[in-house]
C-alpha positions in Angstrom: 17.5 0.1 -1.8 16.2 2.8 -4.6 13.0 1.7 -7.0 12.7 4.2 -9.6 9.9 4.9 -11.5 9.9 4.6 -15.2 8.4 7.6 -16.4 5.7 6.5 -19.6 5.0 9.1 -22.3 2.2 6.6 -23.7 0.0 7.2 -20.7 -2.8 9.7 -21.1 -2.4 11.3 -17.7 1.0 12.3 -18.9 0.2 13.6 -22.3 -3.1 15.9 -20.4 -0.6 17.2 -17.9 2.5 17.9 -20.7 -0.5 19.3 -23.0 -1.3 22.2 -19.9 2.9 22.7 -19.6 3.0 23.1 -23.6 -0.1 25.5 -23.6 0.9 26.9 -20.5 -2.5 26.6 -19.4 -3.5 27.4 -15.8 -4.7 24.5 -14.0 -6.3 24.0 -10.2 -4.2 21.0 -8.0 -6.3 19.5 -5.5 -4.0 17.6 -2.9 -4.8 14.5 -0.8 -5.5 16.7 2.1 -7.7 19.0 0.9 -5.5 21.7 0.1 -5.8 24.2 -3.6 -2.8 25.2 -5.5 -3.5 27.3 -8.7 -0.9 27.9 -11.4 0.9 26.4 -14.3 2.7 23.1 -14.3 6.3 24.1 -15.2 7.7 20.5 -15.4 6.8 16.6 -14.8 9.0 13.7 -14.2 8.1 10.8 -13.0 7.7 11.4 -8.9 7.0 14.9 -9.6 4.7 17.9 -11.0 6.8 21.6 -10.8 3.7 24.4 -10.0 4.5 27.9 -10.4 2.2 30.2 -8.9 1.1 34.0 -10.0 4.2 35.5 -7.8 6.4 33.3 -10.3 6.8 31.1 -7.0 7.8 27.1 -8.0 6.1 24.2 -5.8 7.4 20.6 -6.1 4.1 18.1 -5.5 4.8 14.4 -5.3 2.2 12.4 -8.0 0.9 10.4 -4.7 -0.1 14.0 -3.1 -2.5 14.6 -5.9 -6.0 14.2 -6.1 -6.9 16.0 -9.2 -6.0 18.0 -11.6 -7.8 20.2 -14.1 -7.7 23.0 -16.4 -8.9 26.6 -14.7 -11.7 28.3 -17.1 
């Protein structure tokens, strides 16, 4: 059996992380283990974050694999 996820616009967390795809704004991705990623969200839906990288590179993240995310300054 499939659950899907309903994928609400209204939350905050969703408008931050559409605002850094609109503003293509650089961001830093901290996983659950520890790991770094640094690039620009590309896309969200409601499992996933899209992260392209400097070498134009995409990397799918499930949400539950993120710890953080936050603009790079």
């Amino acid at each position: 059996m499939t659950t899907t996820r309903e994928f609400d616009t209204d939350l905050p967390s969703v408008r931050q992380i559409q605002n850094f795809i609109r503003n293509g704004q650089e961001v830093e991705l901290k996983l659950m283990t520890g790991d770094i990623l640094t690039g620009k969200a590309r896309w969200q839906d409601a499992n996933c974050l899209c992260l392209v990288d400097a070498y134009d590179q995409p990397t799918l993240i499930w949400h539950q694999a993120i710890a953080f995310i936050k603009p790079r300054v």
